[in-house]
C-alpha positions as CSV (number, residue, x, y, z in Angstrom):
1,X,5.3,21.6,-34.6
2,X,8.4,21.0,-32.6
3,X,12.2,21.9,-31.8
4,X,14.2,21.7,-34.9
5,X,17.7,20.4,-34.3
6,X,20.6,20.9,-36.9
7,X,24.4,20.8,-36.2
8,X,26.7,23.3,-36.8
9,X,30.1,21.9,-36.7
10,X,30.6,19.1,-34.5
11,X,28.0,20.8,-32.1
12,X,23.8,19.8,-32.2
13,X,21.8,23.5,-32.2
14,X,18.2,23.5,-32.2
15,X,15.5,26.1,-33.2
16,X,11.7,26.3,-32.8
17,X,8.8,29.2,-32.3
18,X,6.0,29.3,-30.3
19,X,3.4,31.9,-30.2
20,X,3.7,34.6,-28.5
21,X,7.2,34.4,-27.9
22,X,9.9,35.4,-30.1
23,X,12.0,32.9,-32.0
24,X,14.3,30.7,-29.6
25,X,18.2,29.2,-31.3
26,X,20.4,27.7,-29.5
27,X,23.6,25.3,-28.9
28,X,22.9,22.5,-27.2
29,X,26.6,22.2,-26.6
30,X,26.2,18.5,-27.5
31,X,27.8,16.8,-30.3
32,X,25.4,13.8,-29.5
33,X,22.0,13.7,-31.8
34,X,19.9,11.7,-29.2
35,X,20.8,13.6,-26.1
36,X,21.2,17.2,-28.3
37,X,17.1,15.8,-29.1
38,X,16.3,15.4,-25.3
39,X,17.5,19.2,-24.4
40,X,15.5,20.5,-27.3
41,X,12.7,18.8,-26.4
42,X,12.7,19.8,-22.8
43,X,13.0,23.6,-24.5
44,X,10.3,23.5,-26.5
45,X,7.7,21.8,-24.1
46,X,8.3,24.3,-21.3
47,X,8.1,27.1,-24.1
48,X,4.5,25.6,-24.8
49,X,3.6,25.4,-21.5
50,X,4.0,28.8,-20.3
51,X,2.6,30.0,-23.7
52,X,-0.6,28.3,-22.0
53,X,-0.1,29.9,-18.7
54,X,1.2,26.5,-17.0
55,X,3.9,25.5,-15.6
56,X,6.9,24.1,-17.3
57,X,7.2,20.5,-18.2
58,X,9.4,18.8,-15.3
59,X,12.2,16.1,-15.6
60,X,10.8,13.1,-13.6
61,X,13.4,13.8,-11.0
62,X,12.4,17.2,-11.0
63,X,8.8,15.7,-10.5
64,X,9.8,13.5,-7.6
65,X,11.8,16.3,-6.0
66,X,8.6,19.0,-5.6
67,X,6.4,15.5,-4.7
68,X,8.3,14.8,-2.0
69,X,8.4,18.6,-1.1
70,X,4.8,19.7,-1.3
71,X,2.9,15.9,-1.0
72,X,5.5,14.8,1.3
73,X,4.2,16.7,4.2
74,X,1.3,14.7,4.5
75,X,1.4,11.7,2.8
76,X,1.9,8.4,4.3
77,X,5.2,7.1,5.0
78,X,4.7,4.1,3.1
79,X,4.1,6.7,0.1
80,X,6.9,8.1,0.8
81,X,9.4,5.3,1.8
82,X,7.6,3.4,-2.1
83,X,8.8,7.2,-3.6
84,X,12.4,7.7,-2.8
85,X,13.1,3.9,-3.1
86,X,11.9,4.7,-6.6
87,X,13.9,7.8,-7.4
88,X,17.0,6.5,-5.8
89,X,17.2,2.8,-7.4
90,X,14.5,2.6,-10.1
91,X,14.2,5.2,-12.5
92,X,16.5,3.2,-15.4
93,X,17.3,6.1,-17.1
94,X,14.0,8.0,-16.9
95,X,14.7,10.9,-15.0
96,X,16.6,13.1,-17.3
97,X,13.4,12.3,-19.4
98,X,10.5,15.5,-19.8
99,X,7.7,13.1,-18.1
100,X,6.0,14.4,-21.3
101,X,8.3,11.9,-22.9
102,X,7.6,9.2,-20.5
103,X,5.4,7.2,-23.4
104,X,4.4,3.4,-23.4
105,X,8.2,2.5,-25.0
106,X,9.8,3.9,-22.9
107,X,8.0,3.1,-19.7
108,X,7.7,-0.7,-20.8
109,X,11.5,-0.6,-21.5
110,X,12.3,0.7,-18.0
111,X,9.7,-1.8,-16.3
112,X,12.0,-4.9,-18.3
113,X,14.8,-3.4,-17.1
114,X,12.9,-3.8,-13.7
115,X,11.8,-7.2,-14.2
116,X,15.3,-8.7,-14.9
117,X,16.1,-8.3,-10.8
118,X,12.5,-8.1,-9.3
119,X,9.2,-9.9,-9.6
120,X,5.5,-9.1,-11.7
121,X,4.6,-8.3,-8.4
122,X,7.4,-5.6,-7.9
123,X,6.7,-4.4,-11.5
124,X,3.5,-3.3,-10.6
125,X,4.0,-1.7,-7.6
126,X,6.7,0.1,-9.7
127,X,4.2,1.2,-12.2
128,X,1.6,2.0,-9.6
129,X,4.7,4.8,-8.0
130,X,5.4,6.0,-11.2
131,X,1.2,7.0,-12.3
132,X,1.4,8.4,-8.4
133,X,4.0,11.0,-9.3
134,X,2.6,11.9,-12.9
135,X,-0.9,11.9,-12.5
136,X,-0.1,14.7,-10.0
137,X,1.3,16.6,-12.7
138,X,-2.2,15.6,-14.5
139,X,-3.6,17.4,-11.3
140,X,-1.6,20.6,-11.4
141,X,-2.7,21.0,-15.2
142,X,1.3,20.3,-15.9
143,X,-0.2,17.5,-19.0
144,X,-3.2,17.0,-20.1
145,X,-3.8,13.0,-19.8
146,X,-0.8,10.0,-18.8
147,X,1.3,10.1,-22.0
148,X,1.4,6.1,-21.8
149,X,-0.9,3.0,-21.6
150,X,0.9,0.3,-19.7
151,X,-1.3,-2.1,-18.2
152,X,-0.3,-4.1,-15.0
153,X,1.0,-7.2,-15.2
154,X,-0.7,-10.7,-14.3
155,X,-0.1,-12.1,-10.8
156,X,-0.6,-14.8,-9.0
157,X,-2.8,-14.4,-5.7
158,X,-1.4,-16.5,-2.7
159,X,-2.9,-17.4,-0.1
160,X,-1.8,-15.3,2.7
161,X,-1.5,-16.6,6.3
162,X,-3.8,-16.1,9.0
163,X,-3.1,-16.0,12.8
164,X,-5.3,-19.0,14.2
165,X,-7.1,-18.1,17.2
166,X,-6.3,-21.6,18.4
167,X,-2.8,-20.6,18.8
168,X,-3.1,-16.9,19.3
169,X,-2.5,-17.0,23.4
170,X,0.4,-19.2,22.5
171,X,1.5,-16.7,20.1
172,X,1.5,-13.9,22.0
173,X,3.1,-15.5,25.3
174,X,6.0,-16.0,22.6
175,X,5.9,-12.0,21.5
176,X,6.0,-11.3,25.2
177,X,9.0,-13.4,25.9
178,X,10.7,-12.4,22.6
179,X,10.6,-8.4,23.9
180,X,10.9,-8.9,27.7
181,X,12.9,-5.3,27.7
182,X,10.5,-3.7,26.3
183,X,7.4,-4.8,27.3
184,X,5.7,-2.3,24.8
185,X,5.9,-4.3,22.5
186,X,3.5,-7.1,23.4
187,X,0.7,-4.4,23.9
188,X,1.3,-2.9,20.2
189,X,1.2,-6.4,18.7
190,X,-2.5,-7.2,20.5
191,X,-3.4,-3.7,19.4
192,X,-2.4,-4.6,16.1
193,X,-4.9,-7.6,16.2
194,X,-7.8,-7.3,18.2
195,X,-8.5,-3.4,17.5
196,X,-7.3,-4.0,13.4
197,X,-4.6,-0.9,13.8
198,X,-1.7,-0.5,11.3
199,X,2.0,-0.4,12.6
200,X,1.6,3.6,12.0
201,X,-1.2,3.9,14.5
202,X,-0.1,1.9,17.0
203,X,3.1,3.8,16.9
204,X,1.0,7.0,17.8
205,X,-1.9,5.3,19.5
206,X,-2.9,7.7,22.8
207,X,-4.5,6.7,26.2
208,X,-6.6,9.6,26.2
209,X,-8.3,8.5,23.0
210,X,-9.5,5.0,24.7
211,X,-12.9,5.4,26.4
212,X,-13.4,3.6,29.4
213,X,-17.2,3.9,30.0
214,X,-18.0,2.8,26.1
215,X,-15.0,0.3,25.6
216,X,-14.0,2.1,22.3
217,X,-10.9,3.5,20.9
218,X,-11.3,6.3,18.5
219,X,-7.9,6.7,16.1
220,X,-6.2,10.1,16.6
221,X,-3.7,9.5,13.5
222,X,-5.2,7.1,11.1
223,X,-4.0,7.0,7.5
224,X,-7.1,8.0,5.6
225,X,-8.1,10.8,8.1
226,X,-10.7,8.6,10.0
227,X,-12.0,9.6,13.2
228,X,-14.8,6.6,13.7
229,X,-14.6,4.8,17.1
230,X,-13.7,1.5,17.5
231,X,-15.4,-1.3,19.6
232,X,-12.7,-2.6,21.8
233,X,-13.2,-6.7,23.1
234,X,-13.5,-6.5,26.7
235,X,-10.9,-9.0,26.8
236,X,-8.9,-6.6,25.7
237,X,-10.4,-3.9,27.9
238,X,-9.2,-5.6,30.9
239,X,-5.6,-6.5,29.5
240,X,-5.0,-2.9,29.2
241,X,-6.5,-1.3,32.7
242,X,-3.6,-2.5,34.7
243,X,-1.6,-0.5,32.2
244,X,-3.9,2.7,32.0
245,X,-2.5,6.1,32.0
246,X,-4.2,9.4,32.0
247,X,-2.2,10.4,28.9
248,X,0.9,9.9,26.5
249,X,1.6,7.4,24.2
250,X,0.1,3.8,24.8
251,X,3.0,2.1,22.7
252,X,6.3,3.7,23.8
253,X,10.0,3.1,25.0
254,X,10.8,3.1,28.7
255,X,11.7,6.6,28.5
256,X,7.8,7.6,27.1
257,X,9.9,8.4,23.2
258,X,7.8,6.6,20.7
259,X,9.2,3.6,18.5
260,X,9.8,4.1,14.7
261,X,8.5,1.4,11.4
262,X,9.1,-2.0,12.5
263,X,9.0,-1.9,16.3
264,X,7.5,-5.6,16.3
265,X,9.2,-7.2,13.6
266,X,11.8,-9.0,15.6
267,X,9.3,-10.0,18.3
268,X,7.0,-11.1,15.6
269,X,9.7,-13.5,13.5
270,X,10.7,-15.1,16.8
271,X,6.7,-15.9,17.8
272,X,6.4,-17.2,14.4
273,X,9.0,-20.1,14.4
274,X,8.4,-20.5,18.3
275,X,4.7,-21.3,17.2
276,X,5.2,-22.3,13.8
277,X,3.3,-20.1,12.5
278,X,5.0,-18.5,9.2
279,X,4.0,-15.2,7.0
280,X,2.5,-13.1,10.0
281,X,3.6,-9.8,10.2
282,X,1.8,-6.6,11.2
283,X,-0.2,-6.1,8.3
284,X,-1.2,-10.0,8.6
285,X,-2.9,-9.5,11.5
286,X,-5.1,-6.7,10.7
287,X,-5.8,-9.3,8.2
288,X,-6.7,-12.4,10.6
289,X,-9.0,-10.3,12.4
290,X,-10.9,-9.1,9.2
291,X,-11.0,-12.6,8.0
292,X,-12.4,-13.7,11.4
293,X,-15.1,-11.5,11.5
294,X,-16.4,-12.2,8.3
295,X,-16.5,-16.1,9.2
296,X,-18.3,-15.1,12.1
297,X,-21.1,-13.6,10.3
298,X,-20.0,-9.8,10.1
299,X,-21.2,-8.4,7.5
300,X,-18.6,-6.5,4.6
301,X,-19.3,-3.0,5.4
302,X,-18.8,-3.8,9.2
303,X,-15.7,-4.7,8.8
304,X,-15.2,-2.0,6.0
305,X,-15.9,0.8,8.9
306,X,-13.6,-1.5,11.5
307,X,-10.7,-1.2,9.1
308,X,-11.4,2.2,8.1
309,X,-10.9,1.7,4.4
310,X,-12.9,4.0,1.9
311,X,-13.7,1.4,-0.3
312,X,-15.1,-1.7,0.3
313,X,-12.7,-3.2,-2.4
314,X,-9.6,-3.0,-0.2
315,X,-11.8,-4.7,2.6
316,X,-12.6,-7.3,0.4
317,X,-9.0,-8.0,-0.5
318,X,-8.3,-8.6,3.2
319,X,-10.4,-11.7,3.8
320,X,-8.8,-14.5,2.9
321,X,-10.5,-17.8,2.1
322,X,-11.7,-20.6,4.4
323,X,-12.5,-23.9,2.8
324,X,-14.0,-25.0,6.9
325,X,-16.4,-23.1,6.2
326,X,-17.3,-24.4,2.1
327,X,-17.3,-27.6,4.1
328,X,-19.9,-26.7,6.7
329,X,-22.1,-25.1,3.7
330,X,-21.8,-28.2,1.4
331,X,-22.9,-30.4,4.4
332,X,-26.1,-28.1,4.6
333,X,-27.0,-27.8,1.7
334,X,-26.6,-31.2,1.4
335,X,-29.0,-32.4,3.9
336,X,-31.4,-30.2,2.9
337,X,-31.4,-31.6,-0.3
338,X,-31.6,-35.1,1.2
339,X,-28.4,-36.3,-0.2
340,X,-26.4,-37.3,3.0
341,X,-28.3,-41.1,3.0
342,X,-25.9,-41.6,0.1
343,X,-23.0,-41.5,2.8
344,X,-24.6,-43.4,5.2
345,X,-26.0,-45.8,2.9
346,X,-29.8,-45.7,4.4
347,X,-32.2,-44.5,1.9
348,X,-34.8,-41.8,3.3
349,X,-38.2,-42.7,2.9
350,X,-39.6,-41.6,-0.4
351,X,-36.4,-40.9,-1.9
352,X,-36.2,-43.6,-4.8
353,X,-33.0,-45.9,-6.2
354,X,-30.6,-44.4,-9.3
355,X,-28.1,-46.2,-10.8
């Protein structure tokens, strides 16, 4: 059952019933079939709907308005930033649309639209925004199930850079001469490595959540709600005494105000080409130092707790590969195996000739 739509003149009218309610006709005031379709649709779904005692079937940009209204408050402001982005530049036509007409044709014709301008990459982080807002209505009972399958599209992993610890002192002297006004910036960029904080907690990072006695720091305002202390290096313990406060925030602008996203970015770019050193950015580094405690013997759900993910999937996706240390393995298991007389060309005793 559904909205019939007939035309009455030049102008598209549309009638339907639902139980209990009484019999709804009306103009559309369209003399377009196609768009004269879309209003009676929208009609008839949020008829349905409140004949169940939910709430009526949103437009998408009605959907993206109450997210950003009632999820907005306390999501994070990547989540947010990723959702307005979307409803201001990437909706290609969509948000007139009932998201109970969002289906897999019209979502994969939207995401090709996408693809002509952006990458597979963009595409699924696209898609990714788009499940975020409707499986919310899913939540709040608004539809019953996603009313399309759209899976996400191949991509090719890179290999993403690493500080290297070699060239870390070098690296930061550069940070520090890049942001010599504000020498703030240095201390949110060590943070950022050697304690494994995202740009959003350094920008709110605290002195009075640093204890001295233990050498931990114990995030105040994480992005998953955490509240598990963090064991600090005492190399870093002693770079930060000098600078100790009793309170206020660690990171902040000469007159104590706090810095906004991106406070290191340009301190960061100039490092990298002084130390030629490419692809590091915030994020990167709470990478390197995930990477380099698990080739020091750390094991996964060490790290897990030290970047505070929830699943150990993420963590895993932090660690990036180091062939150094296939090489190291390879030579051991090679010599335990008796193979490294081949090399040398001295056969061990007992080990016999082949051709």
């Amino acid at each position: 059952m559904s909205a019939e739509v007939f035309k009455v003149g030049a102008v598209w009218h549309y009638r339907f019933q639902v139980k209990p309610f009484p019999r709804v006709q009306r103009s559309t005031r369209l003399r377009d079939r196609t768009a004269a379709g879309r209003v009676a649709d929208k009609a008839y779904a949020a008829t349905v709907v409140r004949a169940n005692g939910g709430d009526p079937v949103p437009t998408l940009n009605q959907l993206l308005v109450d997210w950003l209204d009632v999820r907005g408050r306390h999501s994070s402001a990547h989540h947010i930033r990723s959702v307005e982005t979307f409803g201001r530049l990437h909706t290609y036509g969509m948000d007139e649309l009932l998201i109970s007409q969002l289906d897999t044709d019209a979502v994969e014709r939207a995401r090709s639209k996408h693809l002509a301008t952006h990458s597979h990459a963009s595409a699924n982080h696209w898609l990714r925004v788009l499940k975020l807002l409707v499986r919310w209505a899913v939540r709040r009972e608004i539809l019953p199930r996603l009313p399309w399958s759209v899976t996400m599209l191949p991509v090719q992993k890179r290999v993403r850079a690493i500080l290297p610890l070699s060239a870390a002192m070098a690296w930061f002297a550069a940070v520090d001469r890049a942001s010599t006004r504000s020498p703030s910036i240095g201390v949110a960029a060590r943070l950022m490595l050697w304690l494994g904080l995202r740009e959003s907690e350094v920008i709110t990072a605290r002195w009075e959540w640093i204890d001295w006695e233990r050498g931990t720091y114990t995030p105040g305002k994480t992005k998953g709600k955490e509240a598990d202390a963090l064991k600090m290096m005492p190399w870093l313990v002693n770079y930060l005494t000098p600078l100790r406060q009793s309170e206020g925030l660690i990171v902040c602008r000469a007159d104590g105000s706090p810095y906004g996203a991106g406070l290191a970015r340009r301190a960061i770019r100039v490092a990298n080409a002084t130390c030629s050193t490419k692809g590091i950015t915030p994020h990167r580094l709470r990478g390197t130092i995930a990477t380099v405690m698990s080739e020091n013997g750390a094991p996964i759900q060490s790290i897990q707790a030290y970047l505070r993910h929830k699943d150990v999937r993420t963590t895993m996706a932090y660690l990036e590969k180091n062939t150094d240390l296939i090489d190291t393995a390879q030579a051991k298991i090679a010599e335990k195996a008796g193979l490294t007389w081949r090399e040398s060309g001295e056969r061990p005793e007992g080990e016999p000739y082949r051709t």
